[in-house]
NUGUTI-252132 format. One record per residue (C-alpha): residue in three letters; y, x, z. Coordinates in steps of 0.2 Angstrom, whole numbers, always signed. Each point is the difference from the previous one (the first is absolute). Layout:
(pt "ALA"; (Y; X; Z))
...
***
This chain:
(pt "UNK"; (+259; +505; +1150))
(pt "UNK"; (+7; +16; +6))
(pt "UNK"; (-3; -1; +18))
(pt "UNK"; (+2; +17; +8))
(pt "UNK"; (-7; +1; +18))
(pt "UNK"; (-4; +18; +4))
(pt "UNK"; (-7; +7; +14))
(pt "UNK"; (+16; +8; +8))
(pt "UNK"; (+11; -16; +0))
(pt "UNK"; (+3; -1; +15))
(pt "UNK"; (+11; -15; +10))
(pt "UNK"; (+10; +8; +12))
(pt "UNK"; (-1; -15; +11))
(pt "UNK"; (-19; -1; +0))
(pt "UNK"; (-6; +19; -1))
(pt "UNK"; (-16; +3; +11))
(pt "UNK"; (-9; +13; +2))
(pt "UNK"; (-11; +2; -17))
(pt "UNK"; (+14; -6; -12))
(pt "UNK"; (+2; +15; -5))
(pt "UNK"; (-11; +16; -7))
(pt "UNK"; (-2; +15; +8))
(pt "UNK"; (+6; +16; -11))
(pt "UNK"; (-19; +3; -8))
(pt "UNK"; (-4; -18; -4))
(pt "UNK"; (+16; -2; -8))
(pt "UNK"; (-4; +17; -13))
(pt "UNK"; (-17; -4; -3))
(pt "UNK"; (+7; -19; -4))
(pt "UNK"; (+15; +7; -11))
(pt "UNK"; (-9; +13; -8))
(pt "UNK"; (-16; -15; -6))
(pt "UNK"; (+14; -10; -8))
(pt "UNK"; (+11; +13; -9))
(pt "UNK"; (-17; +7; -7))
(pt "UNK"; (-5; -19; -6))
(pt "UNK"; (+17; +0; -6))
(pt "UNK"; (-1; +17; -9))
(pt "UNK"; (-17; -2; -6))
(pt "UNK"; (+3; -18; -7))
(pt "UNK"; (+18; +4; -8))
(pt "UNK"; (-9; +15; -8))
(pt "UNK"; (-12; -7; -10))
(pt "UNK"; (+15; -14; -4))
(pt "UNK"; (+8; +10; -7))
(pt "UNK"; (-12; +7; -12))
(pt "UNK"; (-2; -16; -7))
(pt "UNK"; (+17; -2; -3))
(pt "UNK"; (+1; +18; -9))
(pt "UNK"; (-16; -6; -9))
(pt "UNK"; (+10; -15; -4))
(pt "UNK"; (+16; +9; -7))
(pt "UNK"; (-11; +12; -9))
(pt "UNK"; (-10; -12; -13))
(pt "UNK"; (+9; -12; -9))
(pt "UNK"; (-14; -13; +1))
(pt "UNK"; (+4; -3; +17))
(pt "UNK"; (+21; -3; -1))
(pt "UNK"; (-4; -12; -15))
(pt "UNK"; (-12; -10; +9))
(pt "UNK"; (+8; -14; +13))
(pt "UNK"; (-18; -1; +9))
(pt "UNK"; (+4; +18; +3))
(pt "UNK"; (+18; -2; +3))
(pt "UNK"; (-2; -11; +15))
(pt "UNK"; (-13; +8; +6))
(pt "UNK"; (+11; +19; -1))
(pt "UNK"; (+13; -10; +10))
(pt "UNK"; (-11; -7; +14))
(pt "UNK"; (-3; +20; +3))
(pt "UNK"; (+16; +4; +1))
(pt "UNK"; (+7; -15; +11))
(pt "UNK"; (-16; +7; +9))
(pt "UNK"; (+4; +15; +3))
(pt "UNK"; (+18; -3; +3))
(pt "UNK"; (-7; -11; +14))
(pt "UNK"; (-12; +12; +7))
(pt "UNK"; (+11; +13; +0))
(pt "UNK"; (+15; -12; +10))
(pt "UNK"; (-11; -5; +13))
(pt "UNK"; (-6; +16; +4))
(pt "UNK"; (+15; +7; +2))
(pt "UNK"; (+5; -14; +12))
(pt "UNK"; (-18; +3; +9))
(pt "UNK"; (+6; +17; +3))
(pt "UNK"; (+19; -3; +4))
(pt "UNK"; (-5; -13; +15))
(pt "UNK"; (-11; +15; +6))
(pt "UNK"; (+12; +15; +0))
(pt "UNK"; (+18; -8; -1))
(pt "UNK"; (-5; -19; +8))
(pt "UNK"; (+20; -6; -5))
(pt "UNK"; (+8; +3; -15))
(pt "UNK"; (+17; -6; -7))
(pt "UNK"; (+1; -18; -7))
(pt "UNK"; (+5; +5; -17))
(pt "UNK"; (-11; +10; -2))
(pt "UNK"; (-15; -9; +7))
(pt "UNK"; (+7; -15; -11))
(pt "UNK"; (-3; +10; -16))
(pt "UNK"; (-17; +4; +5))
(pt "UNK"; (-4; -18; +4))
(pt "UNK"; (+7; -9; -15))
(pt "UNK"; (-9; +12; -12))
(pt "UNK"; (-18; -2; +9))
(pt "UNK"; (+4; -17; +3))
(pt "UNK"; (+2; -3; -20))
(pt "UNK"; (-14; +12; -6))
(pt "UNK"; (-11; -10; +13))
(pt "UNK"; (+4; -17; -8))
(pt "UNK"; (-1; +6; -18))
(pt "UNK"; (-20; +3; +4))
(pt "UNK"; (-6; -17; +0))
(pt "UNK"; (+10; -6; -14))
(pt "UNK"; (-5; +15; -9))
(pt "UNK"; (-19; -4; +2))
(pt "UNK"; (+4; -20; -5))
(pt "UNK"; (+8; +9; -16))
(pt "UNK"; (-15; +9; -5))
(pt "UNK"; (-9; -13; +2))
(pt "UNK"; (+8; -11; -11))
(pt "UNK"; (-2; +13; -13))
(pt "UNK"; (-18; +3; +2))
(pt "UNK"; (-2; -21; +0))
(pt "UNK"; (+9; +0; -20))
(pt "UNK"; (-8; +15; -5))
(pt "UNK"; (-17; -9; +5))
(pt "UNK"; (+2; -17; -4))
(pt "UNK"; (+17; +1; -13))
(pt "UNK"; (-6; +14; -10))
(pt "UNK"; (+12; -4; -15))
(pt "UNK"; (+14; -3; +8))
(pt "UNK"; (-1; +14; +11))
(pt "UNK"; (+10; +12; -9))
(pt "UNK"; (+13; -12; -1))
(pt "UNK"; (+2; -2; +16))
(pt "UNK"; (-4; +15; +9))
(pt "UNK"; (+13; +11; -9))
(pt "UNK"; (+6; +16; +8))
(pt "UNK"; (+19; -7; +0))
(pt "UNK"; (-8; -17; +9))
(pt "UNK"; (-10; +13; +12))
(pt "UNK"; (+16; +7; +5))
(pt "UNK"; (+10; -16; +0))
(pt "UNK"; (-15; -4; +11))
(pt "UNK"; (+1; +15; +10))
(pt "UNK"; (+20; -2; +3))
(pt "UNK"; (-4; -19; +7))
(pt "UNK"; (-12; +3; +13))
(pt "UNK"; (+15; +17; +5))
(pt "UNK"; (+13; -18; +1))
(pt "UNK"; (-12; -11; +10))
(pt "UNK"; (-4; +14; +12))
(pt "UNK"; (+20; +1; +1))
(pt "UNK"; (+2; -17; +4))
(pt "UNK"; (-11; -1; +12))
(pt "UNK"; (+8; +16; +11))
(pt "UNK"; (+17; -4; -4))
(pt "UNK"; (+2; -18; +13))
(pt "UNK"; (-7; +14; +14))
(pt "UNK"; (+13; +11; -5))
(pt "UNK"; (+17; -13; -1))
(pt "UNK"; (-8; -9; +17))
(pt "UNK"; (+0; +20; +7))
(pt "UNK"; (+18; +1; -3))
(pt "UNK"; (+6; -15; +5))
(pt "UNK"; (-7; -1; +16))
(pt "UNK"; (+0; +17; +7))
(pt "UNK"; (+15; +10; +8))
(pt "UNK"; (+7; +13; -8))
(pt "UNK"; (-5; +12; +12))
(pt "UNK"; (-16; -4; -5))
(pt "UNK"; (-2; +9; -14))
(pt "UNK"; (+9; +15; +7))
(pt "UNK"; (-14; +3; +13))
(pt "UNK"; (-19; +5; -2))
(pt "UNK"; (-14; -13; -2))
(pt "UNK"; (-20; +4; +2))
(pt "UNK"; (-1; -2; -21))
(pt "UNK"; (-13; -15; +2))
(pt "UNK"; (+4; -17; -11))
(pt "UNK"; (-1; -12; +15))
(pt "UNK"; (+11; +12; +9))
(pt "UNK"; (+16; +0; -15))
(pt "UNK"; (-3; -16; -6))
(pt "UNK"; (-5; -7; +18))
(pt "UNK"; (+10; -18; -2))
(pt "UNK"; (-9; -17; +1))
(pt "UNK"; (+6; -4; -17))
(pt "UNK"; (-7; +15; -8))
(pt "UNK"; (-17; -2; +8))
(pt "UNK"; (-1; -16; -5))
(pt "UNK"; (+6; +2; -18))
(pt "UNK"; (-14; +15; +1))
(pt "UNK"; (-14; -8; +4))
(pt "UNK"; (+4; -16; -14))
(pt "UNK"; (+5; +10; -15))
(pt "UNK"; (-17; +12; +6))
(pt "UNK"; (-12; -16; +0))
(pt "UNK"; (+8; -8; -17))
(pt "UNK"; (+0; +18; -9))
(pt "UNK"; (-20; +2; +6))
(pt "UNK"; (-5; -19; -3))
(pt "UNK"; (+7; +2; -19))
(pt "UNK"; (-8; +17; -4))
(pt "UNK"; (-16; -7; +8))
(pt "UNK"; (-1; -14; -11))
(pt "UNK"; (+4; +10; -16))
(pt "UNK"; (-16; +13; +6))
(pt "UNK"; (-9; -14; +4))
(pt "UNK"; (+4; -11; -16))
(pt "UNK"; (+0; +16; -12))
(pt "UNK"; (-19; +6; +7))
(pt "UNK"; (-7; -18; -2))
(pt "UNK"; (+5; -3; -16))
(pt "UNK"; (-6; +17; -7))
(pt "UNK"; (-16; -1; +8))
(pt "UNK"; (-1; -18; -10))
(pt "UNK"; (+8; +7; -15))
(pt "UNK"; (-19; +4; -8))
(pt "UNK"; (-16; -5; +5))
(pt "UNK"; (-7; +17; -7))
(pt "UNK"; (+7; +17; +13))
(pt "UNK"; (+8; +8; -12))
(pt "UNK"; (+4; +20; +5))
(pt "UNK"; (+18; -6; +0))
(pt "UNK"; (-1; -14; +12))
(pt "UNK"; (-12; +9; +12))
(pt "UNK"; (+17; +12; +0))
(pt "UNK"; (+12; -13; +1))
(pt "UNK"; (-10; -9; +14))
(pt "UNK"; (-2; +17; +11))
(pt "UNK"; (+19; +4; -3))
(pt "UNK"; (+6; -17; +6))
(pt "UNK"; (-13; +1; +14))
(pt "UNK"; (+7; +17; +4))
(pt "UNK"; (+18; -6; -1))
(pt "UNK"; (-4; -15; +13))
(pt "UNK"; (-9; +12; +11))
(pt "UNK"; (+19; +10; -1))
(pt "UNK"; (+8; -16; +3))
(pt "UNK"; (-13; -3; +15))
(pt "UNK"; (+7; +16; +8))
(pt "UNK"; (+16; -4; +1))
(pt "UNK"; (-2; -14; +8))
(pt "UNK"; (-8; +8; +16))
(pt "UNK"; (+20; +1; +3))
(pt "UNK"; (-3; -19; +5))
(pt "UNK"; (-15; +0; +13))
(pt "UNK"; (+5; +17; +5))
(pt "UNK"; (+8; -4; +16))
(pt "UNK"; (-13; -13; +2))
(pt "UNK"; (-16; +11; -1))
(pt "UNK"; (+12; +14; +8))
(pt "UNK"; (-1; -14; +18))
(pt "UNK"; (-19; -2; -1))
(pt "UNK"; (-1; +18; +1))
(pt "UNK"; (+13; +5; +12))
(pt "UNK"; (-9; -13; +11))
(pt "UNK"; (-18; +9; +1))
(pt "UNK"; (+9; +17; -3))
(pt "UNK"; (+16; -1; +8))
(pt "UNK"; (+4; +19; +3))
(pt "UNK"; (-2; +3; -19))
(pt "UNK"; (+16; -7; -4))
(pt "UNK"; (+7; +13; -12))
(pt "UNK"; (-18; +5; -6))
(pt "UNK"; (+1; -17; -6))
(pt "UNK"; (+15; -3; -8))
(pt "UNK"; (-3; +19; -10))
(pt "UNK"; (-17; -6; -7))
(pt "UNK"; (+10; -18; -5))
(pt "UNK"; (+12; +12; -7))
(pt "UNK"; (-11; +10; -12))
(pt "UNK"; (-10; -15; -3))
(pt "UNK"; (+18; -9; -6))
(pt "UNK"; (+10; +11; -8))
(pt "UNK"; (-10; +16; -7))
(pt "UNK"; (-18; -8; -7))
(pt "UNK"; (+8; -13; -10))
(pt "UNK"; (+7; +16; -9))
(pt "UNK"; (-16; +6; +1))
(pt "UNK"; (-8; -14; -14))
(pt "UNK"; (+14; +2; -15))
(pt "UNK"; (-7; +17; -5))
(pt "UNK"; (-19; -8; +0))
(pt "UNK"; (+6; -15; -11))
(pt "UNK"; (+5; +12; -16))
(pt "UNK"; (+1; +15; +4))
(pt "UNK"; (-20; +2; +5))
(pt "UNK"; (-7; -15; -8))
(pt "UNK"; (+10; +1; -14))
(pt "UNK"; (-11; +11; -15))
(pt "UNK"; (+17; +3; -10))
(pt "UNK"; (+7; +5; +15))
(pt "UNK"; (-13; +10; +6))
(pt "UNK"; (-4; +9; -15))
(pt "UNK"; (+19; +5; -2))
(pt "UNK"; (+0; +10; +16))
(pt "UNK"; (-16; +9; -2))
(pt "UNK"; (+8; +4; -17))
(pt "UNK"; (+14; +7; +9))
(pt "UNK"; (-8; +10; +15))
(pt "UNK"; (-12; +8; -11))
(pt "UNK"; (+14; +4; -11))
(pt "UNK"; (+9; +8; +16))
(pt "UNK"; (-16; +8; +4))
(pt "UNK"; (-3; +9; -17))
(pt "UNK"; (+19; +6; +2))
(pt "UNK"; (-5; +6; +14))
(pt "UNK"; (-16; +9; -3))
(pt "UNK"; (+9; +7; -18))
(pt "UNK"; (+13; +7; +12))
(pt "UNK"; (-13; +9; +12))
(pt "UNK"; (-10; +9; -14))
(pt "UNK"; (+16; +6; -9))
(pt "UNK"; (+3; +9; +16))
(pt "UNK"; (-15; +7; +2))
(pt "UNK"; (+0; +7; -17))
(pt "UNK"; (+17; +7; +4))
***
């Protein structure tokens, strides 16, 4: 899921002559993703303070998951940035550290579709089990939920990781790598493990969007308000799901245009890049956080509350 080409990896052995961008492409470039990363992050983070402010939101596992699909998000966000601007500015850093970086994105990324096949699940009781859905969804079975999806990501990094150890030198990880997945975890066994445990962990979420939407949309043959909802959230949910897996026919759509436009290589791979890694991050606020009327009306309650403190503050002054 995590695929990170970016558009100043360069092989050493097959550099040409526009692999890589000129000092002003490379600003504007860095500058258009730190300010999709700040802008995004930004208005994450005032759901999550909107979420830790009310508590109908932390007694709510709807809202729990959805609080935690942010912050994996912007835990996510922020990680790749700061790799998009390290293979810019330092191009090699230290294996340790690069390892860190990797193995946190790496998890945060994997937690995202398992996340969206939780909510789902959640909106398909709350629809079509509506009795037993505050025996199930509990808030301890949310975070019991929370801490499995945290495991299986682990599971899935930690073969990469023991298959890192045992087959690299020691000097290896004494040295500087380009901080690129392929590049760290660059054995046979690991690519292949990658792309099976990738293709199982998208073919199950699939099937629990697709199962999930289908049997709310027949859950009634009157469209209630609350299964219109449930529908668009689902649909929502599979259009995040769709996003990530442009990972997969990335380097296929990437050869088709390298063919017709072969001196836009890095152009390229830095739109796949934003396309990839920042507007799936883009969505999660839009789910909740804009079409969500709770939601909404708790932050308008709250800037106009800032804005009252504000104005108060001003005339006090001035009467002074």
């Amino acid at each position: 899921i995590l695929d990170m080409n970016f558009s100043s990896v360069n092989d050493t052995s097959t550099v040409t002559e526009y692999e890589r961008d000129n000092f002003t492409t490379a600003v504007i470039k860095n500058v258009i993703v730190t300010a999709l990363c700040i802008s995004i992050n930004y208005i994450n983070s005032t759901l999550v303070h909107t979420f830790r402010k009310h508590q109908i939101f932390y007694t709510n596992p709807r809202y729990i998951l959805f609080i935690h699909l942010v912050m994996n998000d912007m835990m996510q966000l922020a990680l790749t940035t700061l790799l998009h601007i390290i293979s810019y500015t330092l191009y090699t850093i230290s294996v340790p550290f690069c390892l860190i970086l990797l193995i946190v994105a790496i998890l945060a990324t994997l937690n995202t579709p398992l996340n969206l096949a939780g909510m789902a699940i959640e909106c398909y009781i709350a629809i079509c089990f509506p009795l037993r859905h505050g025996q199930i969804c509990t808030v301890k079975n949310t975070y019991i939920l929370i801490g499995l999806i945290w495991m299986a990501s682990w599971f899935s990094i930690l073969p990469d990781l023991f298959i890192l150890l045992a087959t690299e030198p020691l000097h290896f990880f004494h040295s500087e790598v380009l901080c690129v997945r392929d590049y760290v975890f660059r054995s046979s066994y690991s690519l292949k493990k990658r792309d099976a445990s990738h293709i199982i962990c998208l073919v199950l979420v699939w099937l629990t969007v697709f199962y999930t939407y289908f049997r709310i949309l027949f859950a009634a043959k009157e469209a209630t308000p609350d299964i219109k909802k449930a529908r668009n959230t689902i649909l929502l949910h599979g259009f995040q799901l769709l996003l990530c897996m442009l990972t997969y026919v990335r380097p296929m759509f990437e050869q088709g245009l390298l063919y017709f436009l072969p001196k836009r290589y890095l152009d390229i791979r830095f739109a796949f890049y934003v396309i990839v890694q920042i507007l799936p991050r883009f969505v999660s606020p839009i789910v909740y956080g804009l079409r969500d009327q709770t939601f909404r009306r708790h932050m308008r309650r709250y800037l106009l509350c800032k804005v009252n403190i504000r104005n108060r503050t001003e005339n006090i002054q001035c009467q002074t």
